[in-house]
PDB file of N, CA, C and O in Angstrom:
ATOM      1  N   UNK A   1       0.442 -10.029   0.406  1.00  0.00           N
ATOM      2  CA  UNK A   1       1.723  -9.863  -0.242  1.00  0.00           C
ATOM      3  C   UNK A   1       2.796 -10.380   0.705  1.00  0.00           C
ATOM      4  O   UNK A   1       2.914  -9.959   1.856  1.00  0.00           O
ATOM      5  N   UNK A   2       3.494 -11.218   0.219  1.00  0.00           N
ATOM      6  CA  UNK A   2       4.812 -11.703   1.076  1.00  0.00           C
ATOM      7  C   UNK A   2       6.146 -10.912   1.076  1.00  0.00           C
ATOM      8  O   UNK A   2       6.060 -10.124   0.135  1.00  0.00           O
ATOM      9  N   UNK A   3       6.954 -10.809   1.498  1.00  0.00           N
ATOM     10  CA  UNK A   3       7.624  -9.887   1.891  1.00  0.00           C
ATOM     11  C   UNK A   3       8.653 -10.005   0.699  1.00  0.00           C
ATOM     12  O   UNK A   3       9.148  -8.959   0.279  1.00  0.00           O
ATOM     13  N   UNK A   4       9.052 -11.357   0.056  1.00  0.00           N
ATOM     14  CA  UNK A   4       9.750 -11.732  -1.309  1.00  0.00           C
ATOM     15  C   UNK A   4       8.900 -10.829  -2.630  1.00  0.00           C
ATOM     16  O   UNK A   4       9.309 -10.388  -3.704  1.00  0.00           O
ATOM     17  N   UNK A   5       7.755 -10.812  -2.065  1.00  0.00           N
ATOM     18  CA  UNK A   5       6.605  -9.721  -3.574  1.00  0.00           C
ATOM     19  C   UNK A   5       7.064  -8.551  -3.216  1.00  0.00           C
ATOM     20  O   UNK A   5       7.804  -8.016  -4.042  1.00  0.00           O
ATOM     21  N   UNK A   6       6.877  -8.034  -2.329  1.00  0.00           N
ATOM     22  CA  UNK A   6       7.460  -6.546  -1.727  1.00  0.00           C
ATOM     23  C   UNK A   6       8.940  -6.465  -2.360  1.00  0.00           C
ATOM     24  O   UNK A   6       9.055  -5.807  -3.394  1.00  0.00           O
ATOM     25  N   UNK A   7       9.809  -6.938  -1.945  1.00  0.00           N
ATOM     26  CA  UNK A   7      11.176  -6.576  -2.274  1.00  0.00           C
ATOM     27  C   UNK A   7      11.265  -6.973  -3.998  1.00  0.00           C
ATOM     28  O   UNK A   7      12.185  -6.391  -4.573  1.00  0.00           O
ATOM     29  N   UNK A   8      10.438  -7.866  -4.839  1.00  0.00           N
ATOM     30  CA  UNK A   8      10.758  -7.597  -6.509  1.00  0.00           C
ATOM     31  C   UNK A   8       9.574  -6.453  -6.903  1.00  0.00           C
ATOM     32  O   UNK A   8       9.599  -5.998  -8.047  1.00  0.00           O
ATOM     33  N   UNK A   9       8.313  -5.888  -5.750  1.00  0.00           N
ATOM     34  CA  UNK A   9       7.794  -5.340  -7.160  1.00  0.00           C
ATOM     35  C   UNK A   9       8.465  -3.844  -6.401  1.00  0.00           C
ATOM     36  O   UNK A   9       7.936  -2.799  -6.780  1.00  0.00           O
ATOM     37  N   UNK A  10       9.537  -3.735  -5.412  1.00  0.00           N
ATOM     38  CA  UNK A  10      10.047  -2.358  -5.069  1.00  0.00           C
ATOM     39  C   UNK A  10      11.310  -2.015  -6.433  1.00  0.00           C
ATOM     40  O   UNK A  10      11.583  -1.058  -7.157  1.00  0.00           O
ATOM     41  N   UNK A  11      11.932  -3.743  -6.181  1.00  0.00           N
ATOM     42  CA  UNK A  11      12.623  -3.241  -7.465  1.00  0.00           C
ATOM     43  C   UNK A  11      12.391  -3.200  -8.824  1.00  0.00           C
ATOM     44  O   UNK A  11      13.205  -2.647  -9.563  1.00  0.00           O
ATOM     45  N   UNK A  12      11.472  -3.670  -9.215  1.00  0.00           N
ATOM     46  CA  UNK A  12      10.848  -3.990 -10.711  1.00  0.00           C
ATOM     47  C   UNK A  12      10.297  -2.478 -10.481  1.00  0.00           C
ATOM     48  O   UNK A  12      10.502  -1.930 -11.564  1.00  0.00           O
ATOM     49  N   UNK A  13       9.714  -1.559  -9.625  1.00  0.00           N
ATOM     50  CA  UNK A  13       8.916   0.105  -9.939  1.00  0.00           C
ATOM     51  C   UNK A  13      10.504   0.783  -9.672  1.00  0.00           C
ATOM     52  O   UNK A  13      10.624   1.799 -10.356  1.00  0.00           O
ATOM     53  N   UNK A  14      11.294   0.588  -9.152  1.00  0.00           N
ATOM     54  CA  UNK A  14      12.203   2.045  -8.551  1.00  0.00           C
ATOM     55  C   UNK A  14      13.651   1.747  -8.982  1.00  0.00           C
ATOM     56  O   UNK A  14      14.408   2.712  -9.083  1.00  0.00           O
ATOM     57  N   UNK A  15      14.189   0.313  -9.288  1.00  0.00           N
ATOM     58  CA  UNK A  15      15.228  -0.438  -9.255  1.00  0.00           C
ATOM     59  C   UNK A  15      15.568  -0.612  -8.105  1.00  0.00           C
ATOM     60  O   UNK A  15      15.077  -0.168  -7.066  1.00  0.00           O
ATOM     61  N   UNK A  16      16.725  -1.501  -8.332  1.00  0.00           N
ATOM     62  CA  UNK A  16      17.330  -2.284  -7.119  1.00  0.00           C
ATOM     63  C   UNK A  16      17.808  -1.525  -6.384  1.00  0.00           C
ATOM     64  O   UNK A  16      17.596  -1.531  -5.171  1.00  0.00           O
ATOM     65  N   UNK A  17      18.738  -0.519  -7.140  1.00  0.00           N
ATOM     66  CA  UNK A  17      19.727   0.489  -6.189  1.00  0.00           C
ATOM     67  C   UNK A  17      18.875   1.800  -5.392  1.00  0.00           C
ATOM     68  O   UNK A  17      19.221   2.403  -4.376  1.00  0.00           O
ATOM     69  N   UNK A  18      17.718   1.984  -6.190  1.00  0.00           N
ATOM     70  CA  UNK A  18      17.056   3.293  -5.846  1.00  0.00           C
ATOM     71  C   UNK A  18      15.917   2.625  -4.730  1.00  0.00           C
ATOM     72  O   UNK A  18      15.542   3.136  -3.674  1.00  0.00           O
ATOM     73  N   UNK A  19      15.611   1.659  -5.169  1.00  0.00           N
ATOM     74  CA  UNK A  19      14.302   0.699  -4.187  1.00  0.00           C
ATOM     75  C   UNK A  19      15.094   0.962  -2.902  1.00  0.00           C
ATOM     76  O   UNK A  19      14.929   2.010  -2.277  1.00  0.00           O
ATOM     77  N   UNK A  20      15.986  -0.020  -2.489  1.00  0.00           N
ATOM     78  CA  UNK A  20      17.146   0.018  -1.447  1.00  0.00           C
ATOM     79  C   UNK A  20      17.304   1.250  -0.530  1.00  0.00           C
ATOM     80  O   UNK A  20      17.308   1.170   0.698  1.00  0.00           O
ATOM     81  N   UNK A  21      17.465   2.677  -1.400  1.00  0.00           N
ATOM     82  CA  UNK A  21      17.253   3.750  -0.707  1.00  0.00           C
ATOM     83  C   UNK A  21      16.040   4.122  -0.568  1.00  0.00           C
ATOM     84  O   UNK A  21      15.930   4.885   0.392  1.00  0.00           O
ATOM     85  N   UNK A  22      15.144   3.932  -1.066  1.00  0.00           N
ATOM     86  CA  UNK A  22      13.868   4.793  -0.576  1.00  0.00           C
ATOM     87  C   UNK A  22      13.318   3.597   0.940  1.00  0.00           C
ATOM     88  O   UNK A  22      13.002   4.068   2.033  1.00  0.00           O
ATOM     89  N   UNK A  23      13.319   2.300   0.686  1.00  0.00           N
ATOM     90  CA  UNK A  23      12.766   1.528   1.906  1.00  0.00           C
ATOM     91  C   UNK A  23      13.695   1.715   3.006  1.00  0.00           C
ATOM     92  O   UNK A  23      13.434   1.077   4.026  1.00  0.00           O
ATOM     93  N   UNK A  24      15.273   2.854   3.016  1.00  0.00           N
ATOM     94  CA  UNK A  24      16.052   2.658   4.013  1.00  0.00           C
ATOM     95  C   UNK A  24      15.494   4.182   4.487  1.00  0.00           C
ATOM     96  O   UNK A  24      15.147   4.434   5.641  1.00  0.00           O
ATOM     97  N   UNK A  25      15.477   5.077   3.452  1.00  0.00           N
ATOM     98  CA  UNK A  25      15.493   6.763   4.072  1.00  0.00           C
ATOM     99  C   UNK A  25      14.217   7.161   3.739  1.00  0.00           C
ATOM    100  O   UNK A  25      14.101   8.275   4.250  1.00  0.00           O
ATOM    101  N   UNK A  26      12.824   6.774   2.964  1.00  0.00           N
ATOM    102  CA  UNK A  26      11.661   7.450   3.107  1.00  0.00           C
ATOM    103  C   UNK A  26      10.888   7.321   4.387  1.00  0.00           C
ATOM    104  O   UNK A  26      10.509   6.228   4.809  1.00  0.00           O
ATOM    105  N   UNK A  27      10.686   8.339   4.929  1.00  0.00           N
ATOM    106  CA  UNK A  27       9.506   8.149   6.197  1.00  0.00           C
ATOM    107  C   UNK A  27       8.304   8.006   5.658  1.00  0.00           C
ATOM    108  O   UNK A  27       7.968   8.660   4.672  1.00  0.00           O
ATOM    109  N   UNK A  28       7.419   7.018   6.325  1.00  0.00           N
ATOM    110  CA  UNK A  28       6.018   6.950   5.342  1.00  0.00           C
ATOM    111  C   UNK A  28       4.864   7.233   6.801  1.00  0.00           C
ATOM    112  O   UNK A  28       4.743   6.801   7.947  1.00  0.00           O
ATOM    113  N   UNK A  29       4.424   7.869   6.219  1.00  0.00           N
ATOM    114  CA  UNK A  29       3.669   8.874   7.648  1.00  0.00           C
ATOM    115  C   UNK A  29       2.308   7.330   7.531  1.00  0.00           C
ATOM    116  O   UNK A  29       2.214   6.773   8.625  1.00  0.00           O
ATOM    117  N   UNK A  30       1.616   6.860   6.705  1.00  0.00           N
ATOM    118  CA  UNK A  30       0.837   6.292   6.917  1.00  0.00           C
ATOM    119  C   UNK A  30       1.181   4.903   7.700  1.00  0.00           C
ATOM    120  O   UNK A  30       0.244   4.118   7.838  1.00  0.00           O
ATOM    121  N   UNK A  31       2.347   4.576   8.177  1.00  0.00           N
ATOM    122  CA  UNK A  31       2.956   3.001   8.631  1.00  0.00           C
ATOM    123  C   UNK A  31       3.416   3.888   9.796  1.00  0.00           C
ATOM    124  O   UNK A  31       4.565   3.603  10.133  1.00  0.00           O
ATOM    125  N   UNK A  32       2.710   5.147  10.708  1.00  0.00           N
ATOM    126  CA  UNK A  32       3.369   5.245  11.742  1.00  0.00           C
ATOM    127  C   UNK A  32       4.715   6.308  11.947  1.00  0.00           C
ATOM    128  O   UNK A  32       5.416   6.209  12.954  1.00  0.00           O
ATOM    129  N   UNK A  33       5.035   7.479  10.729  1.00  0.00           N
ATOM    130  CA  UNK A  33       6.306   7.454  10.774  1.00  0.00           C
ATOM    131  C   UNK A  33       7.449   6.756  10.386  1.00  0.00           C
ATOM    132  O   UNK A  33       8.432   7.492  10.468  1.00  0.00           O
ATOM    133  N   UNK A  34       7.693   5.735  10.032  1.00  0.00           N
ATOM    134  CA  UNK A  34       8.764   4.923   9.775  1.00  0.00           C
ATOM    135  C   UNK A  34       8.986   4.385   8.353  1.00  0.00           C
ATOM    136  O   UNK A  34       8.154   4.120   7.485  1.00  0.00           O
ATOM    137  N   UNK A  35      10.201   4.301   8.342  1.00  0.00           N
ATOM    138  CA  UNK A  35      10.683   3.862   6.900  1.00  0.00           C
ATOM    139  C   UNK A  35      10.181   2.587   6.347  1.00  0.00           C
ATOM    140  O   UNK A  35       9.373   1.944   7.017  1.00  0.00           O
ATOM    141  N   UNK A  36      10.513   2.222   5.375  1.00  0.00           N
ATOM    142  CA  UNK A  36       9.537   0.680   4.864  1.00  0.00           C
ATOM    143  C   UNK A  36      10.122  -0.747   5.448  1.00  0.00           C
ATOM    144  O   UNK A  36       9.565  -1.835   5.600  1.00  0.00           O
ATOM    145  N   UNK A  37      11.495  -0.298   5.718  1.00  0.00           N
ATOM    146  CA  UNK A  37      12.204  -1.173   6.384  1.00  0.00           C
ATOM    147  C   UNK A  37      12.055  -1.405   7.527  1.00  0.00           C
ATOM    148  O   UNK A  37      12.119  -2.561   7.943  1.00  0.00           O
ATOM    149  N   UNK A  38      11.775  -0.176   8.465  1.00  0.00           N
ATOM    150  CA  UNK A  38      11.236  -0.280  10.193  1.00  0.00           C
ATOM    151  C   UNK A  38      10.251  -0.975  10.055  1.00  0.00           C
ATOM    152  O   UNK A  38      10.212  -1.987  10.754  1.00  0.00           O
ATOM    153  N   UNK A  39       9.137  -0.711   9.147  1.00  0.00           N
ATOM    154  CA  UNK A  39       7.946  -0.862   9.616  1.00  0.00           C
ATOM    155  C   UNK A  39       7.751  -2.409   9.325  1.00  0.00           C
ATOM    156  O   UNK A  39       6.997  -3.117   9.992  1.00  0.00           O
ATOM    157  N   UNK A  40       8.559  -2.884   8.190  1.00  0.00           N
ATOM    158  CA  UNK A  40       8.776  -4.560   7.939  1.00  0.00           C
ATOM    159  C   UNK A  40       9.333  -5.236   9.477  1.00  0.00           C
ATOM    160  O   UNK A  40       8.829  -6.176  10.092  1.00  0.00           O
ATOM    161  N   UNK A  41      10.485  -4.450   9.831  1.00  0.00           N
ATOM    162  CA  UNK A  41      11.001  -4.869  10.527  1.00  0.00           C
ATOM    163  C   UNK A  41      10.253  -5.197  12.034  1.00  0.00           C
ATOM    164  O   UNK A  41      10.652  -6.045  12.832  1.00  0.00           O
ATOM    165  N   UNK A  42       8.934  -4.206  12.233  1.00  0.00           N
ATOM    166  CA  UNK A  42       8.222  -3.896  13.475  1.00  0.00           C
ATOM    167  C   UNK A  42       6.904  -4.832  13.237  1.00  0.00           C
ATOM    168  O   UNK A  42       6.137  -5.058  14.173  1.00  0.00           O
ATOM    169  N   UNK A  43       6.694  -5.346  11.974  1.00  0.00           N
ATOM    170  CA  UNK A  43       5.565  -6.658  11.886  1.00  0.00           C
ATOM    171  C   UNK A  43       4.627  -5.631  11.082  1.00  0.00           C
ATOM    172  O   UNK A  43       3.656  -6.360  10.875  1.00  0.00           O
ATOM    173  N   UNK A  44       4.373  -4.636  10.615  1.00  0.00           N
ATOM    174  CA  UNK A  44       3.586  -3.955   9.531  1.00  0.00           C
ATOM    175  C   UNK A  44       3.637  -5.007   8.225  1.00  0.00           C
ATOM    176  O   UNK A  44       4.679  -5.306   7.642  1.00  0.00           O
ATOM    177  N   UNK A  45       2.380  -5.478   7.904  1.00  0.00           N
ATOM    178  CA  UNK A  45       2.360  -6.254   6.662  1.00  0.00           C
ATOM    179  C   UNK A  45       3.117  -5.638   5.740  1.00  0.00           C
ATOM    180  O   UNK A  45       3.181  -4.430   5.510  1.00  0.00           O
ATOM    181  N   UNK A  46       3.757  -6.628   5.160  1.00  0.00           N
ATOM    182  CA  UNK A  46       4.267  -5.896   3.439  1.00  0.00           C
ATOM    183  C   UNK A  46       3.179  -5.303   2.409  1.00  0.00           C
ATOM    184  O   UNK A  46       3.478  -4.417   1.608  1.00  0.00           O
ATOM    185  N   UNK A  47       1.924  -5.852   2.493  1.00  0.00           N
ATOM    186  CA  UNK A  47       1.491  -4.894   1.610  1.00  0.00           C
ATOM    187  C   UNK A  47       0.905  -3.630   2.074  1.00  0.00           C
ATOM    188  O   UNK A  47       0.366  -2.844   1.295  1.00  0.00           O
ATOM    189  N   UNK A  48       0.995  -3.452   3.189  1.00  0.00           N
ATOM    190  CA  UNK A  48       0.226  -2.259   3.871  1.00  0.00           C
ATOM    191  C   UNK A  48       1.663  -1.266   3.931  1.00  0.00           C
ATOM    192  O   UNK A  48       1.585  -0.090   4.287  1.00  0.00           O
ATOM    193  N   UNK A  49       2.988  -1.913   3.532  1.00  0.00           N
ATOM    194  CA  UNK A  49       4.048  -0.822   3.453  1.00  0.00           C
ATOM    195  C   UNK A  49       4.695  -0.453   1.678  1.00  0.00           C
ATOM    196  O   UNK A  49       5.641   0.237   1.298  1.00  0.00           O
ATOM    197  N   UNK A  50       3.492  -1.424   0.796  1.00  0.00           N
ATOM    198  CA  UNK A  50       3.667  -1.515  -0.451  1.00  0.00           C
ATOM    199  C   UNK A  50       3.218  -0.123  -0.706  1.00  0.00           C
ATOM    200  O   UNK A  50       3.749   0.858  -1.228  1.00  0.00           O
ATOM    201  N   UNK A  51       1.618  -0.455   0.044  1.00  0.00           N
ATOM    202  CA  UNK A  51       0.926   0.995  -0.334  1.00  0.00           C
ATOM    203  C   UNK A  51       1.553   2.204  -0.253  1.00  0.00           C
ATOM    204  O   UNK A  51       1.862   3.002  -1.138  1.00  0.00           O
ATOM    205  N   UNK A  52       1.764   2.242   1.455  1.00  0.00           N
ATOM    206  CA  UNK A  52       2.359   3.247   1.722  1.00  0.00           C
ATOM    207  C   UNK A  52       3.402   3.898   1.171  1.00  0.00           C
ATOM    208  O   UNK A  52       3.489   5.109   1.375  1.00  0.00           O
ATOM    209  N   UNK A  53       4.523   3.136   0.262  1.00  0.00           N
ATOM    210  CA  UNK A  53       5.348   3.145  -0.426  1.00  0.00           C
ATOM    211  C   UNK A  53       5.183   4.461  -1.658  1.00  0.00           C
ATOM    212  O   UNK A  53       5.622   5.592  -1.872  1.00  0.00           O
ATOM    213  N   UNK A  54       3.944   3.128  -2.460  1.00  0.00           N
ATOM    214  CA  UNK A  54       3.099   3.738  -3.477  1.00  0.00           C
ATOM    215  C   UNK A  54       2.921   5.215  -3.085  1.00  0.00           C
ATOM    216  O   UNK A  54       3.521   6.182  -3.554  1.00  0.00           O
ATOM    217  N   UNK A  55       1.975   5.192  -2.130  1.00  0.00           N
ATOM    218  CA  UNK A  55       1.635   6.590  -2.187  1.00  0.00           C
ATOM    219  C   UNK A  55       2.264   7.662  -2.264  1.00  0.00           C
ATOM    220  O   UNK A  55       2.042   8.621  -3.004  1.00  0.00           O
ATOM    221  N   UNK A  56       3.443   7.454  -1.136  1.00  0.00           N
ATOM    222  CA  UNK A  56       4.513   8.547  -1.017  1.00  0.00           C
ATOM    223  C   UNK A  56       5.313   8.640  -2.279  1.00  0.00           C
ATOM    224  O   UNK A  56       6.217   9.476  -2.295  1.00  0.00           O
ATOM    225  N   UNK A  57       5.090   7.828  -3.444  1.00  0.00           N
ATOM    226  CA  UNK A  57       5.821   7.999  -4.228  1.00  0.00           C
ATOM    227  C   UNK A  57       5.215   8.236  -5.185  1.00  0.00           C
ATOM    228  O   UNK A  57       5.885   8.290  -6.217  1.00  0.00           O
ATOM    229  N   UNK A  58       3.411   8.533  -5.326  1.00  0.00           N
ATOM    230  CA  UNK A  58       3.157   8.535  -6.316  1.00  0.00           C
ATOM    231  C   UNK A  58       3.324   7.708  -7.841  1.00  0.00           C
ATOM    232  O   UNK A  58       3.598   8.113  -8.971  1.00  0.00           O
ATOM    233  N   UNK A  59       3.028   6.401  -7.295  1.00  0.00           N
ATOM    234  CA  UNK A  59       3.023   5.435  -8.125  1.00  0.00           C
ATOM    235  C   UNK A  59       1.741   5.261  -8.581  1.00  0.00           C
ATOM    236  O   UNK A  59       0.923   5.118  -7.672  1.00  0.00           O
ATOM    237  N   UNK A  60       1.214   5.219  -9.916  1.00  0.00           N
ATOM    238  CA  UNK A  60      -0.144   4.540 -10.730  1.00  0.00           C
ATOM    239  C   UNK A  60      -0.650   3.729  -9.793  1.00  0.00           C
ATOM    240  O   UNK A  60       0.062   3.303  -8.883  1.00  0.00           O
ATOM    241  N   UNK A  61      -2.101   3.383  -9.919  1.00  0.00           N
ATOM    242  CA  UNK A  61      -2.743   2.218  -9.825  1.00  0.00           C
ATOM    243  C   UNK A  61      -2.635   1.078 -10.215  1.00  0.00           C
ATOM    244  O   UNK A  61      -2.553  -0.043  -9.713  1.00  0.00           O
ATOM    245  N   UNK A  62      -2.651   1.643 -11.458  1.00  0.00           N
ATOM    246  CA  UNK A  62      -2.000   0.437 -12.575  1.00  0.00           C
ATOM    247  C   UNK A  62      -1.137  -0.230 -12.423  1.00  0.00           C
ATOM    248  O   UNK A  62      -1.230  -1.437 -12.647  1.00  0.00           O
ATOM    249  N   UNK A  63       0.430   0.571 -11.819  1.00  0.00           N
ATOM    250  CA  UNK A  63       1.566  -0.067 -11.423  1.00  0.00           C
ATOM    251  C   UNK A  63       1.844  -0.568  -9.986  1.00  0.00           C
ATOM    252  O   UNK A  63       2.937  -0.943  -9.559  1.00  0.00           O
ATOM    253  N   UNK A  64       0.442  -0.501  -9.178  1.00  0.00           N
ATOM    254  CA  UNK A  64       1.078  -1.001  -7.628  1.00  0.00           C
ATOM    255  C   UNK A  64       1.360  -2.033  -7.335  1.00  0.00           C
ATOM    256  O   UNK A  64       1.548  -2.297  -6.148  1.00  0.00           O
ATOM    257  N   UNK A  65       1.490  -2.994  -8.335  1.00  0.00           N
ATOM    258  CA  UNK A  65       1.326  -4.731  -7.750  1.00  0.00           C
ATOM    259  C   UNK A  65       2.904  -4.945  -8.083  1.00  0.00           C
ATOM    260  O   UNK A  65       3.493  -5.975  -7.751  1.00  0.00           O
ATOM    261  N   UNK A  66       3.612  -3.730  -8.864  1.00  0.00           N
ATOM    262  CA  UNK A  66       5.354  -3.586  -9.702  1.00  0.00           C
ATOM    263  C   UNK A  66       5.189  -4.857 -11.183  1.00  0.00           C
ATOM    264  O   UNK A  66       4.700  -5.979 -11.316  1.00  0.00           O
ATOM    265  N   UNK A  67       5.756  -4.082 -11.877  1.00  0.00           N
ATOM    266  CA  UNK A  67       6.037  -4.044 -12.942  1.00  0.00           C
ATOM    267  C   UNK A  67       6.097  -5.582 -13.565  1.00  0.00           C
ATOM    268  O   UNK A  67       7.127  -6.214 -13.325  1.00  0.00           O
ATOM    269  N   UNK A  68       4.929  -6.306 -14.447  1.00  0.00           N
ATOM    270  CA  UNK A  68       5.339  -7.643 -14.604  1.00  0.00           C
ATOM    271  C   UNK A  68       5.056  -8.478 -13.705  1.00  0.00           C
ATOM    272  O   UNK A  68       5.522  -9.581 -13.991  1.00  0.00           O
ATOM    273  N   UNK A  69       4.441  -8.460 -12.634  1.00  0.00           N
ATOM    274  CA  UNK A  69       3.928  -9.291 -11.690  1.00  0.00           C
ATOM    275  C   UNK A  69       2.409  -8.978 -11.461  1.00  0.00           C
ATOM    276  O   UNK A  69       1.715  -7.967 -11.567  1.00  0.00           O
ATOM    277  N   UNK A  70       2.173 -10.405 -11.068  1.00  0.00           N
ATOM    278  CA  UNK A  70       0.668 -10.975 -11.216  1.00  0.00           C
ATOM    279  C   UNK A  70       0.246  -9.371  -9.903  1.00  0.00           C
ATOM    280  O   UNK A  70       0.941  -8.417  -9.550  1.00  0.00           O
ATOM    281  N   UNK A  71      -1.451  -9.871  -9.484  1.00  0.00           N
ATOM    282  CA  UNK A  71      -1.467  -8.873  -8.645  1.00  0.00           C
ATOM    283  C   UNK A  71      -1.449  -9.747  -6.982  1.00  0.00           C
ATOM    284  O   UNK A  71      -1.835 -10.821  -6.523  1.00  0.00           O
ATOM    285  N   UNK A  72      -0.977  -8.917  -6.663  1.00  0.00           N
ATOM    286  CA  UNK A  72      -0.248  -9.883  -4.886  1.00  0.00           C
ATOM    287  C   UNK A  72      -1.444 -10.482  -4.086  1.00  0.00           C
ATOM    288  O   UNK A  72      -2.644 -10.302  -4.291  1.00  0.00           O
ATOM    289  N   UNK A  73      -0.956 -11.091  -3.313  1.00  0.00           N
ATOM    290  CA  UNK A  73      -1.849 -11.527  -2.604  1.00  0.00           C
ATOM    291  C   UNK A  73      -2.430 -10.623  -1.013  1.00  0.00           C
ATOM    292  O   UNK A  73      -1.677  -9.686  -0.746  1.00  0.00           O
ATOM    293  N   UNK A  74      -3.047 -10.717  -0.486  1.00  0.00           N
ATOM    294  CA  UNK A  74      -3.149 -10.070   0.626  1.00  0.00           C
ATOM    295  C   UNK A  74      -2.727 -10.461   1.890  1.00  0.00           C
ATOM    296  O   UNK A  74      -2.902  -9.719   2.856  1.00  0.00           O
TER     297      UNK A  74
END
């Protein structure tokens, strides 16, 4: 997943405005502690902070790849 897939399928599951806050203020214990943004920022793959995302948020299976998009790449 490239980091451009990360930032539409955060906003295509949460929206733009709500995506924005959760990758600035969720701590995601599986990336280390750190928010989705640190952990982008610290070289953590985007999809390994997709997941992490997912999880803490309790997102479907169905919906982890976000809404309308193919399924990502690795």
């Amino acid at each position: 997943m490239r980091l451009s897939e990360f930032r539409i399928a955060v906003a295509e599951e949460f929206s733009e405005a709500y995506g924005r806050v959760l990758t600035r203020d969720l701590v995601l214990d599986a990336v280390g502690g750190l928010t989705a943004d640190q952990a982008l920022a610290a070289g953590v793959p985007a999809r390994s902070v997709w997941i992490a995302l997912c999880d803490a948020s309790d997102v479907p299976a169905e919906r982890r790849y976000g809404v309308g998009l193919r399924e990502a790449r690795d």
